[in-house]
C-alpha positions as CSV (number, residue, x, y, z in Angstrom):
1,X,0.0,0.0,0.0
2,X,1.8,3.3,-0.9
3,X,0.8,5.9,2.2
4,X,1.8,9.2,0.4
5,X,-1.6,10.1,-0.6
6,X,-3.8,13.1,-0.1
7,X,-3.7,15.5,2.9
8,X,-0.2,14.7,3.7
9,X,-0.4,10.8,3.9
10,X,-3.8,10.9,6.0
11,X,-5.4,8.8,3.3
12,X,-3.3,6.9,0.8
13,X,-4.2,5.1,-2.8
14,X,-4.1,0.9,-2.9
15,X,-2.7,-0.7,-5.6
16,X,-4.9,-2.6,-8.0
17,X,-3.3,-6.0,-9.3
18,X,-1.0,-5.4,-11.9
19,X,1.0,-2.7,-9.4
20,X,-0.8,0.3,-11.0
21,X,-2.3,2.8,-7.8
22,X,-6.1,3.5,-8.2
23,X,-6.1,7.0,-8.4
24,X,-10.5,6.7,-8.3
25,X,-10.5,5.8,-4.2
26,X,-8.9,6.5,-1.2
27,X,-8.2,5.1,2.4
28,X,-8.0,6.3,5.7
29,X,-5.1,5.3,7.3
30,X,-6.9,5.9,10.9
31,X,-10.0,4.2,10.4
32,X,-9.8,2.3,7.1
33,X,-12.6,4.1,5.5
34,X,-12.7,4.1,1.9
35,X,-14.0,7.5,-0.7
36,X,-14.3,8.2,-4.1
37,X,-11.7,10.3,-5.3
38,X,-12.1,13.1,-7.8
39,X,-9.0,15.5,-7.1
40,X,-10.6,17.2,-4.6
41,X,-10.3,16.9,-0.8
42,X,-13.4,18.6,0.6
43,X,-14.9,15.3,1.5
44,X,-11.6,13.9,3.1
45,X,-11.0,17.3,4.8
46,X,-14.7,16.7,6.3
47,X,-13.8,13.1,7.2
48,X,-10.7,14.1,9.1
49,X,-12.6,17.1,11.0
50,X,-15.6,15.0,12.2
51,X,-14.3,11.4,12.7
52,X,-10.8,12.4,13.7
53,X,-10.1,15.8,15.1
54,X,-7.2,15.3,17.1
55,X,-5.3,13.9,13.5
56,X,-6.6,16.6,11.4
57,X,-6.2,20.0,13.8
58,X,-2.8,20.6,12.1
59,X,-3.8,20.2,9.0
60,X,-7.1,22.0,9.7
61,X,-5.6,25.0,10.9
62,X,-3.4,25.5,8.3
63,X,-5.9,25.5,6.0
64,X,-8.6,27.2,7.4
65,X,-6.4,30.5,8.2
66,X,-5.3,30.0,4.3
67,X,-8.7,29.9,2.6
68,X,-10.1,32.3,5.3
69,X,-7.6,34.8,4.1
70,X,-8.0,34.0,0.7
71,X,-11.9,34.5,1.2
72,X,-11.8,37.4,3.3
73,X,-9.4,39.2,0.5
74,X,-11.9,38.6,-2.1
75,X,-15.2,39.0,-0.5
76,X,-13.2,42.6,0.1
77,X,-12.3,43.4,-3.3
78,X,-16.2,41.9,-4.5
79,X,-17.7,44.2,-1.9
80,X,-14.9,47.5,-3.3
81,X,-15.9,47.0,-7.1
82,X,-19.5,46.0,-7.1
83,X,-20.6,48.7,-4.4
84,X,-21.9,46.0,-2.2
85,X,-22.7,47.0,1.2
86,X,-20.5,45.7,4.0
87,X,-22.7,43.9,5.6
88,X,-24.0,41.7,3.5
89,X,-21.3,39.1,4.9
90,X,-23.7,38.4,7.6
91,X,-26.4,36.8,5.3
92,X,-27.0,32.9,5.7
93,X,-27.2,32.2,2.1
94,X,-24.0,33.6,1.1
95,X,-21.8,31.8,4.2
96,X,-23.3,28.1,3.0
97,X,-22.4,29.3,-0.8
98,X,-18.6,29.6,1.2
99,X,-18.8,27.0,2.8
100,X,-19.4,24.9,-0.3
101,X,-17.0,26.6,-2.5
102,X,-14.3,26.0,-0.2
103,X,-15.0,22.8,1.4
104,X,-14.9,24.0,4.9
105,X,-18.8,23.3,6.7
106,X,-16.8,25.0,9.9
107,X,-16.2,28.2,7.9
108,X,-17.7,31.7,9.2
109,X,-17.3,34.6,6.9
110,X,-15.6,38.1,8.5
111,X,-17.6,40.2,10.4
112,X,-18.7,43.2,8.7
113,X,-16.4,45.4,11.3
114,X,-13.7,43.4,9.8
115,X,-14.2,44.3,5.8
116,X,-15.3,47.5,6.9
117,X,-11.6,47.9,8.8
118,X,-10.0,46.0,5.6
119,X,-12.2,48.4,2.7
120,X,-10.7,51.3,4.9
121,X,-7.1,50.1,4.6
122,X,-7.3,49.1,1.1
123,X,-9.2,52.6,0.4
124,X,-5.8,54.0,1.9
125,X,-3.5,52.1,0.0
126,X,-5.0,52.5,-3.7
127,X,-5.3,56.5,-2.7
128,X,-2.2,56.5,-1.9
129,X,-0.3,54.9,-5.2
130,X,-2.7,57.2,-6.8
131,X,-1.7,60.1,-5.3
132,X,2.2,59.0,-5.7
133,X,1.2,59.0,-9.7
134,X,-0.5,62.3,-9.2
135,X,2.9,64.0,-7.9
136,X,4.6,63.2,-10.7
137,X,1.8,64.5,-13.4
138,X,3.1,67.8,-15.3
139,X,-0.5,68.7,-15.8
140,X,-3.9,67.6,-14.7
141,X,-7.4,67.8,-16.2
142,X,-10.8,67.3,-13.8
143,X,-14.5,66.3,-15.0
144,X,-17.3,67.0,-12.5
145,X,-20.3,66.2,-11.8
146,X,-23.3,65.8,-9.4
147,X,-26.2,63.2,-8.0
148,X,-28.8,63.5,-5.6
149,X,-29.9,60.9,-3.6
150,X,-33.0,59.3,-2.2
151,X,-32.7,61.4,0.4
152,X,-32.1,65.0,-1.6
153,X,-28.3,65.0,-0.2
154,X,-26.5,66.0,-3.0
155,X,-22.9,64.7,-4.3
156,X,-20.3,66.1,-6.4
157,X,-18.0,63.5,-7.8
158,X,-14.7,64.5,-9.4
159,X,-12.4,62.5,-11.9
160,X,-8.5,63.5,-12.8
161,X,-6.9,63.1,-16.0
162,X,-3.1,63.4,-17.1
163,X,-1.0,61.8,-19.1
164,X,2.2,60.6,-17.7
165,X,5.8,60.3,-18.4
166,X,5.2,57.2,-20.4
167,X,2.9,58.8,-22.6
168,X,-0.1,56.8,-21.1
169,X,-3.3,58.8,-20.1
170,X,-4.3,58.2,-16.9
171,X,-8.2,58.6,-15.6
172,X,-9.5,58.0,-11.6
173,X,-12.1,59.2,-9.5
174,X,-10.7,62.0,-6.9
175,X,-13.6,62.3,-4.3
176,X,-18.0,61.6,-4.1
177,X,-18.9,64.4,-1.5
178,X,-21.9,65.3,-0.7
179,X,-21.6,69.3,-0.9
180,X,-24.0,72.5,-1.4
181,X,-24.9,73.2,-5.3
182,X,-23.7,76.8,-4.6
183,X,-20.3,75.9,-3.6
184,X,-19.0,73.7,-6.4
185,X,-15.9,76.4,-7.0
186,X,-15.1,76.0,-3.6
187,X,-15.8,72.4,-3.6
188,X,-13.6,72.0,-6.7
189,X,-10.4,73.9,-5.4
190,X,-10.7,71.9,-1.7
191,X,-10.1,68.3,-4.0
192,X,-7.5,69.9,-5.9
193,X,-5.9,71.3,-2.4
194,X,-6.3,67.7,-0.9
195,X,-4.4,66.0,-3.6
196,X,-1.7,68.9,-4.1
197,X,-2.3,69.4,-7.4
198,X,-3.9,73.1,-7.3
199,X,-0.8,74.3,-9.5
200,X,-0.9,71.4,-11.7
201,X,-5.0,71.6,-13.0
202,X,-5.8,72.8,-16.6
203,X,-9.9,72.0,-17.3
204,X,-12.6,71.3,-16.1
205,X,-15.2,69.6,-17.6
206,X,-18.4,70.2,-16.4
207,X,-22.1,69.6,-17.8
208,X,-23.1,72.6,-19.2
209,X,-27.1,72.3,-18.2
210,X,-26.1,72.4,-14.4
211,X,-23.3,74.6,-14.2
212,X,-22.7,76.5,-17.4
213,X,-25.7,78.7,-16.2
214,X,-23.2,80.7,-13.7
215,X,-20.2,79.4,-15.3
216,X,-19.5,83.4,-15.5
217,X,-19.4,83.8,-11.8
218,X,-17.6,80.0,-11.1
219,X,-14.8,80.6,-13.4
220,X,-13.4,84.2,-12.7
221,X,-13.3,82.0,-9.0
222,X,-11.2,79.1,-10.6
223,X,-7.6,79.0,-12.2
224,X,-8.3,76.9,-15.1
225,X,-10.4,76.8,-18.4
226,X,-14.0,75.2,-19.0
227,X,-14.5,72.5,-20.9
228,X,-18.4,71.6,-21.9
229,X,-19.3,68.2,-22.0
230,X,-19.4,67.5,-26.1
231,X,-22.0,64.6,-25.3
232,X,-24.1,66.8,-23.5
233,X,-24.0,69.3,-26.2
234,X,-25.2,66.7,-28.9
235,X,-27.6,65.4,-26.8
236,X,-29.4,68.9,-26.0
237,X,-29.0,69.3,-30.3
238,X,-30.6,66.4,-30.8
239,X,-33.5,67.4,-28.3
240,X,-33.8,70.6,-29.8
241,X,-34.2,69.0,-33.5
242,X,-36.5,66.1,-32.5
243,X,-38.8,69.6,-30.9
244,X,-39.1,71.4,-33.6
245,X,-39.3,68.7,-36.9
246,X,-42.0,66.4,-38.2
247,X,-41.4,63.4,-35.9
248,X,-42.7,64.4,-32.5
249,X,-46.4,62.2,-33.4
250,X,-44.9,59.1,-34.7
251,X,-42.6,59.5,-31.4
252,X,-45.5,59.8,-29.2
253,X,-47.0,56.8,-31.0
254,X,-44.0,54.6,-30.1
255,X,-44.0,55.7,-26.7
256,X,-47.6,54.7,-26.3
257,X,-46.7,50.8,-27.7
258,X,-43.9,50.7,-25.5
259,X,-46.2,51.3,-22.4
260,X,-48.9,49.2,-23.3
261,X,-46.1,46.2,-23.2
262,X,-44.1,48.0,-20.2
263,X,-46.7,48.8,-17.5
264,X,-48.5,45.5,-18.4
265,X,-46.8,42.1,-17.1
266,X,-49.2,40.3,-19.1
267,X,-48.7,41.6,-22.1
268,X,-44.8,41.5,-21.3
269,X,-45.2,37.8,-21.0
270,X,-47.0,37.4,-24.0
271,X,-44.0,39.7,-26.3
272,X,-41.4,37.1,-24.9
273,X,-43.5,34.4,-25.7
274,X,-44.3,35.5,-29.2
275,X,-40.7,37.1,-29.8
276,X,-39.7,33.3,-28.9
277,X,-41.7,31.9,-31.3
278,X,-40.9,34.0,-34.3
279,X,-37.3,33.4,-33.6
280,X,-36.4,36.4,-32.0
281,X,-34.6,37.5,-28.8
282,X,-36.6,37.5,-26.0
283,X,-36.2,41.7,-24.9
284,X,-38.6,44.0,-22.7
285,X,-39.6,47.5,-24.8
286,X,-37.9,50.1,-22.8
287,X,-38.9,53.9,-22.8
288,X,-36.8,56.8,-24.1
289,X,-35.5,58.9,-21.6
290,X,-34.6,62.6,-21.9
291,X,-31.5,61.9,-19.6
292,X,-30.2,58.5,-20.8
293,X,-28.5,59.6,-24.6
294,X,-29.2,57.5,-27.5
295,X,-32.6,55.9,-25.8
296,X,-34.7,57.7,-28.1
297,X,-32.6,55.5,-31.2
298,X,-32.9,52.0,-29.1
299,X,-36.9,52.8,-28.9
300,X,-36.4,53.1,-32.1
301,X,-34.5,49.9,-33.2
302,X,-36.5,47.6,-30.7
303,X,-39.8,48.8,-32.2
304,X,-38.4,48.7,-35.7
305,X,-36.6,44.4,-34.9
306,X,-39.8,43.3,-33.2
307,X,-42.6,45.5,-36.2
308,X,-43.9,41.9,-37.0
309,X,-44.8,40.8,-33.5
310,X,-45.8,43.7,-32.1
311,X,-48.3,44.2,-35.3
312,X,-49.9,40.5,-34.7
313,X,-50.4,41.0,-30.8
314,X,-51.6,44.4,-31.3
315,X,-53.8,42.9,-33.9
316,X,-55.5,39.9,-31.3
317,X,-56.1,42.2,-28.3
318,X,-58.2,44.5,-30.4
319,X,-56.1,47.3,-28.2
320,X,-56.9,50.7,-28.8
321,X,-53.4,51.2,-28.9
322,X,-52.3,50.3,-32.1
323,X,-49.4,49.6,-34.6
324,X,-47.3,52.1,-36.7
325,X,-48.7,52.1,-40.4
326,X,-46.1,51.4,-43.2
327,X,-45.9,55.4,-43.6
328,X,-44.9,56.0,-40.1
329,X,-42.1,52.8,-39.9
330,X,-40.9,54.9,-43.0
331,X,-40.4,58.3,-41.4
332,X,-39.0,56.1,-38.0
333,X,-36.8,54.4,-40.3
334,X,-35.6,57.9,-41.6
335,X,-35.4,58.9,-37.6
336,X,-33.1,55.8,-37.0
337,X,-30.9,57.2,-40.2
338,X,-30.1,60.7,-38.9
339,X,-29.7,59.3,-35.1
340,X,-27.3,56.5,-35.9
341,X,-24.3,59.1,-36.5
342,X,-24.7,60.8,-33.4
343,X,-25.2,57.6,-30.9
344,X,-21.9,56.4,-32.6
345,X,-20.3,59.9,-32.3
346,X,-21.4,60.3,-28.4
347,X,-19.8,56.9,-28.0
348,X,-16.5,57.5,-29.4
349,X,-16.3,61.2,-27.5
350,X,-17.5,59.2,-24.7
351,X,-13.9,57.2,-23.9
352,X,-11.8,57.9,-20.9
353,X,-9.4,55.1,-21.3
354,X,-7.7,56.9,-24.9
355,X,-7.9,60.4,-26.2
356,X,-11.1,62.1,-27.0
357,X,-10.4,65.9,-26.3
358,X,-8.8,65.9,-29.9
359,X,-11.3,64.3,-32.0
360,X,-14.4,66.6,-30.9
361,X,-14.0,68.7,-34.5
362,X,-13.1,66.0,-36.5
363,X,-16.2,64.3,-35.1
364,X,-18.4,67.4,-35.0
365,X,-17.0,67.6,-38.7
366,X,-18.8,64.8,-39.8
367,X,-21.7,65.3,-38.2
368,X,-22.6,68.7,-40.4
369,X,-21.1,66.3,-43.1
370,X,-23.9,63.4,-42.8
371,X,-26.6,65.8,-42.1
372,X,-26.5,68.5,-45.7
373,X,-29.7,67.9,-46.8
374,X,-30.2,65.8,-50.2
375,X,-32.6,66.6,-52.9
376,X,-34.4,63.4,-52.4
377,X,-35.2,63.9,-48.3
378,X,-38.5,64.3,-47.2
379,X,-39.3,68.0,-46.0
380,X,-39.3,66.3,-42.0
381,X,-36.0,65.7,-43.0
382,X,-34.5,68.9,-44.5
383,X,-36.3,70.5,-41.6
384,X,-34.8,68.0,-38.5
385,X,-31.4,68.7,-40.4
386,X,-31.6,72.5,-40.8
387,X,-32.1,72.5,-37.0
388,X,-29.8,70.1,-35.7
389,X,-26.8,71.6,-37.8
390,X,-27.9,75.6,-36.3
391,X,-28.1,75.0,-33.2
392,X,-25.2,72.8,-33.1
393,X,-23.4,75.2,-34.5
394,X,-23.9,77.3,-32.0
395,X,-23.0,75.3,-29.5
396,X,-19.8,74.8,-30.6
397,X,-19.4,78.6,-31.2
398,X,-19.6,78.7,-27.0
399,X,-17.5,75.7,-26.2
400,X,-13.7,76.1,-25.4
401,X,-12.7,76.2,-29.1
402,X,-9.1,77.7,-28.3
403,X,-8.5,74.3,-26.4
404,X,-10.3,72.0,-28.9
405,X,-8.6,73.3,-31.9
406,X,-4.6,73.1,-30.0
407,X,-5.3,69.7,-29.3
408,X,-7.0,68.4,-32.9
409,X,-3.5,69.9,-34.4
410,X,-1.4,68.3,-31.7
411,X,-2.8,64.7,-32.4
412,X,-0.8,63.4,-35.3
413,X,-3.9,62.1,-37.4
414,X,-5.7,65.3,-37.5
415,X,-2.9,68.0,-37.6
416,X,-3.8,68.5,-41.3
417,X,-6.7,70.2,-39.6
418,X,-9.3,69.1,-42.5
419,X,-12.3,69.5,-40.0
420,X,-11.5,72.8,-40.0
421,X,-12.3,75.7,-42.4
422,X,-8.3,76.7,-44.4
423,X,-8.7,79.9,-43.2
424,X,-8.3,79.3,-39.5
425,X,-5.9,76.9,-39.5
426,X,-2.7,79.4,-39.7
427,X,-4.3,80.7,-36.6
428,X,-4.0,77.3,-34.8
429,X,-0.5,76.9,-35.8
430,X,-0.3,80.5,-34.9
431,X,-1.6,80.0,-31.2
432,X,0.5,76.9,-31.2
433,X,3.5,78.9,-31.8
434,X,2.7,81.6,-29.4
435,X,2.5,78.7,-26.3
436,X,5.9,77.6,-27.6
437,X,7.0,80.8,-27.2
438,X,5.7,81.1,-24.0
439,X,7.1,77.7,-22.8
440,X,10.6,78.8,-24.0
441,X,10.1,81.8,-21.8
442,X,9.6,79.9,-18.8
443,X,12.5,78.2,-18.8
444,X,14.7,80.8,-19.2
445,X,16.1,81.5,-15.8
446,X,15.1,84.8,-14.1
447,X,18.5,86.9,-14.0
448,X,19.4,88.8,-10.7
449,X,20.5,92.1,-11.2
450,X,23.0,93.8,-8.9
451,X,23.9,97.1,-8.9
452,X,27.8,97.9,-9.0
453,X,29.8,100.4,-10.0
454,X,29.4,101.3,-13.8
455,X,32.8,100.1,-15.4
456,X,34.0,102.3,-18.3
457,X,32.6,101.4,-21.9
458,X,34.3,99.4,-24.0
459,X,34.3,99.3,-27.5
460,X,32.9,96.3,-27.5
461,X,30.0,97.2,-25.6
462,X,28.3,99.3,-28.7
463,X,28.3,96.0,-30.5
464,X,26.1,94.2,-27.8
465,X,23.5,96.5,-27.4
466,X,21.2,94.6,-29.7
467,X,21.7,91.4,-28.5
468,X,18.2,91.2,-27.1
469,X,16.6,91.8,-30.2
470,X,18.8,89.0,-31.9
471,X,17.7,86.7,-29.5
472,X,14.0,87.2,-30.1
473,X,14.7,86.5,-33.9
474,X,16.9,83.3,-33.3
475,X,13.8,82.0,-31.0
476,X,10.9,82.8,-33.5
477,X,13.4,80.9,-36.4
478,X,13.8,77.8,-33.6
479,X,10.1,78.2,-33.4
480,X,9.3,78.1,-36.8
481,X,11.5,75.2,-37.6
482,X,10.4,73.2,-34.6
483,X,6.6,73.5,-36.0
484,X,7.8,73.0,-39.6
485,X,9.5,69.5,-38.2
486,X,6.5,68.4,-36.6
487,X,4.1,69.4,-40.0
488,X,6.2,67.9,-42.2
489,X,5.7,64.3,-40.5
490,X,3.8,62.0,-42.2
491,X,-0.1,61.7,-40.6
492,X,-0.6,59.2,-38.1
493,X,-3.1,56.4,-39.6
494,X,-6.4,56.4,-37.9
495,X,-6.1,53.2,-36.0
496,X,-2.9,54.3,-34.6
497,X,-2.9,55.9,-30.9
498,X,-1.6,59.6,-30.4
499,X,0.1,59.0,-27.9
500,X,2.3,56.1,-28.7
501,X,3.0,58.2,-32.0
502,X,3.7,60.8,-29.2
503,X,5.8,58.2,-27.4
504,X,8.1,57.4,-29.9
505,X,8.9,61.1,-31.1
506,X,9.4,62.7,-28.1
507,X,13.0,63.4,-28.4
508,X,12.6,64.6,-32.5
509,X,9.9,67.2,-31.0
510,X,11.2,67.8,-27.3
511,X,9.5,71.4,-27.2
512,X,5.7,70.3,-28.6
513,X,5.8,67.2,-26.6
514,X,5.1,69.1,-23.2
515,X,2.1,71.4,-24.8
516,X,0.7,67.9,-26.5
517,X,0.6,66.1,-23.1
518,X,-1.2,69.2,-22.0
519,X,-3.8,69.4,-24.4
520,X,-4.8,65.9,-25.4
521,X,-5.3,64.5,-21.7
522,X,-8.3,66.8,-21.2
523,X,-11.6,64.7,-21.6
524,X,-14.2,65.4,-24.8
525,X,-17.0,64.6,-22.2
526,X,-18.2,64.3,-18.6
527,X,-18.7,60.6,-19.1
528,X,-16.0,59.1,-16.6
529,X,-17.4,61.4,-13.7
530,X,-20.9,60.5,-14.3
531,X,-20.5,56.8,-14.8
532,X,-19.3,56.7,-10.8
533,X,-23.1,57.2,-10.1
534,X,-24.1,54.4,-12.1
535,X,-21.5,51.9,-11.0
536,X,-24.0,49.1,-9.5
537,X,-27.9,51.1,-11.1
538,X,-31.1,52.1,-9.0
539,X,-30.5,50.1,-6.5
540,X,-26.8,50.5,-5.4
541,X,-27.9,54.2,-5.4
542,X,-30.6,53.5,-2.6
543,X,-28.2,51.5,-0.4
544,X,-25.7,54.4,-1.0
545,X,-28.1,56.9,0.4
546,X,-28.4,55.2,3.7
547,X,-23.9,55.2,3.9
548,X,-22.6,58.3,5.9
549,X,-20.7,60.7,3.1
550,X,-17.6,59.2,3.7
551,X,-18.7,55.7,3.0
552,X,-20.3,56.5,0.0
553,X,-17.0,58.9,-1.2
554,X,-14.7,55.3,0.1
555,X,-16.3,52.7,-1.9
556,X,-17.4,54.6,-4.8
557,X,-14.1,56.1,-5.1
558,X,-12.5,52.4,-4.5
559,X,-14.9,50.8,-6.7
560,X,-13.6,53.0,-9.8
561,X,-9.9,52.2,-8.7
562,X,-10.3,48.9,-9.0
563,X,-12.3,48.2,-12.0
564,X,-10.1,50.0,-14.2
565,X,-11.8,49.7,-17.5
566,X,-9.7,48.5,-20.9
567,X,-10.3,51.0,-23.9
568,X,-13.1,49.6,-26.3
569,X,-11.5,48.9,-29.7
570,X,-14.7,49.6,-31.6
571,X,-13.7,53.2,-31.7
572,X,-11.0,52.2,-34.0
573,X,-14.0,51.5,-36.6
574,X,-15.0,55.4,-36.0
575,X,-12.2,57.0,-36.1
576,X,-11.8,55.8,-39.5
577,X,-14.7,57.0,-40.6
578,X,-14.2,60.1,-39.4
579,X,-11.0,60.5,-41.0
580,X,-12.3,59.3,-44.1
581,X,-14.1,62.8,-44.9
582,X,-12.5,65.3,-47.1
583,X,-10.8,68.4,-47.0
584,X,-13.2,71.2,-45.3
């Protein structure tokens, strides 16, 4: 019998006949029980604890304190991502689904005092190698936003964005606080205070509906530009347009189907059943909401994928609600047409994990591209067009166009500046020039002058008076050439990322590099602040409401940390199209 079997030698495998161990059972060597054996010692473990304690309290310890840490570790990080209350270690059901997962029926979960103390010190750590990366950011870029709870406390969250010396951009929540709406300048320079980067901070972006109102008054209080939230701006385009064109009844009419399945759990039973049996995929009709982009378009699609069920139920219940006529899926159809660009758009602007800030004109670009009227559209059309384009226009008259337009000709795929009309790009290069002037400036050191006696004139000395002016001249030359350099590159391809181009040219265009780590780490949109309100949906926001302020600012704040989302590579598919458009 060969005793060095499972659990240290505690059970051991007997030979079959022809000297060959069976590897399918296993023996005690206490007691001579025998087991089935499937790789996994849960059962023997068991065995040992109940039949044999004394033999199995070595072994028993050892791994109890080893899972148990392993558990506790993980229900921490579970509890940190998924914005899971603390406390939720304490129910039954979850302890037996331990227990079973780790083959331990003795095994208590930690108290909730105990991940509370362990989300605390983990909270600490992550802020901490944050703020380590934070110190050694040349510049940094903040979105904000707010949320009001169940209980009308409201929060202002605040995300940082840099890119850092290895040309990767960085994104992470800074703080959820719960703070008065008339104090968000204040609010904003105590986070920036807290993580000592007051001196560093270039934009913020900010929502226009809720603070571009007295964005007047907030920013002669703050030391850095304003940045509107591009998504924000389509979506209030988009509102505007659907207002004041042709498609507000057909709208209404869709809204009306998707109730009659929505507040009725019959009739939501019987649109799975019959979406099952025409071969479809079993969905629930959601509403269109003015403050969730792009539902209007999904309303859209799902009434448009299930037309053919929807028309035959519709049809059987006699409802007085009743199907869209062939004329009215046209003009949806149409709807679907002139939405599609912008959801895709709002997607692509709506990144954090790659740059966005310099693709707001390229993308803006194509949207007054896709939406000149043709001589075939329908006069709902031309009219949902006309209005979209104006007051998206305007919009982007008022956003930070200065900033926008730096960064589109500091990304090497759009420094041809094609979304741009030709007679403003010599002023971008022009304002680019003027910040390397600036930045040339700076890093000239400051001389101290000390008065001594004047010595007598040389000669010489008639000679050097117009040094200063030769020196201005040899700078604007160095200027020139360093811009010409960087121009006469070949344009990055549209798949390829900015900043590794960036990366790998950094020495060849030492002086640019600086203002293009500036300008492209500022966000296109608000998107990564507001997302930290919708980590875990409705319901996570009820159990935060009932957390103290700092609780809620710990694990949403620790949640976003952790997660750390991987950039999508669908955008790759935009970009292109983007870049396919001509010269402007």
């Amino acid at each position: 019998m060969e005793k060095d079997g499972p659990l240290g030698g505690k059970f051991y495998f007997k030979k079959l006949p022809n000297g060959v161990l069976d590897k399918t059972r296993v023996t005690c060597t206490i007691c001579e029980a025998e087991f089935r054996y499937h790789r996994s010692n849960s059962s023997l473990g068991y065995h040992l604890r109940a039949k044999h304690p004394a033999e199995s309290q070595d072994y028993r310890g050892l791994k109890t304190e080893e899972v148990s840490e392993k558990l506790t570790s993980a229900l921490v990080v579970w509890i940190a991502k998924s914005c899971r209350p603390a406390s939720m270690v304490e129910d039954d059901g979850l302890k037996e689904v331990l227990r079973a997962a780790s083959g331990d029926m003795c095994y208590n979960p930690p108290s909730t005092e105990t991940i509370v103390s362990r989300l605390r010190a983990v909270y600490e750590d992550q802020r901490a190698q944050r703020h380590t990366t934070l110190l050694g950011a040349m510049n940094v870029a903040l979105t904000g936003d707010h949320w009001t709870s169940v209980d009308s406390d409201n929060y202002c969250a605040v995300t940082a964005h840099f890119i850092d010396n290895d040309w990767a951009l960085q994104s992470f929540a800074l703080a959820v606080s719960k703070t008065e709406e008339r104090h968000y300048a204040d609010h904003f320079l105590s986070v920036a205070n807290e993580w000592k980067i007051g001196d560093k901070l270039t934009t913020l972006g900010t929502d226009s509906a809720w603070l571009y109102g007295n964005m007047v008054d907030v920013a002669s209080l703050l030391p850095f530009e304003h940045m509107p939230c591009t998504a924000h701006i389509l979506h209030s385009a988009i509102t505007v347009a659907l207002n004041d064109s042709g498609f507000e009844r057909v709208l209404a009419k869709c809204r009306e189907i998707v109730g009659h399945f929505e507040d009725s759990p019959a009739n939501a039973q019987e649109l799975n059943a019959q979406q099952a049996a025409h071969g479809h995929d079993t969905e629930a009709l959601v509403q269109d909401a003015q403050t969730r982009w792009n539902s209007t378009l999904e309303m859209i699609k799902q009434i448009q994928r299930n037309k053919s069920v929807l028309t035959s139920i519709l049809a059987q219940q006699n409802s007085t609600v009743t199907m869209l006529t062939e004329q009215e899926l046209d003009r949806l159809q149409k709807l679907e047409e002139l939405l599609e660009p912008c959801r895709y758009v709002t997607e692509l602007l709506g990144g954090e994990r790659y740059v966005s800030c310099s693709m707001v004109l390229p993308a803006l670009r194509h949207l007054f591209w896709v939406m000149e009227p043709l001589d075939d559209d329908p006069v709902y059309v031309v009219t949902f067009k006309m209005v979209f384009t104006t007051d998206l226009a305007q919009r982007r008259a008022s956003s930070n166009l200065t900033w926008l337009k730096i960064a589109t000709a500091l990304d090497p795929r759009f420094k041809d500046l094609k979304c741009l009309p030709k007679d403003e790009r010599r002023e971008v290069w022009t304002l680019v020039h003027d910040l390397l002037m600036a930045e040339t400036q700076a890093q000239q050191p400051s001389v101290q002058i000390k008065e001594e006696p004047s010595p007598k004139k040389s000669k010489m000395s008639i000679f050097l008076l117009g040094s200063s002016d030769s020196d201005t001249e040899e700078e604007e030359d160095s200027i020139g050439r360093c811009l010409d350099r960087y121009k006469a590159e070949p344009k990055a391809g549209a798949g390829e990322c900015p900043l590794q181009w960036w990366s790998k040219r950094e020495g060849a265009h030492a002086r640019l590099a600086s203002i293009a780590r500036k300008y492209l780490s500022t966000p296109a949109t608000t998107v990564p602040c507001e997302s930290l309100f919708s980590l875990s949906g409705d319901v996570t926001e009820n159990k935060r409401a009932s957390l103290s302020s700092e609780e809620v600012n710990r694990i949403v704040c620790l949640s976003n940390w952790l997660s750390g989302e991987t950039p999508n590579r669908s955008v790759i598919t935009v970009i292109v199209r983007i870049t396919s458009i001509g010269d402007g």
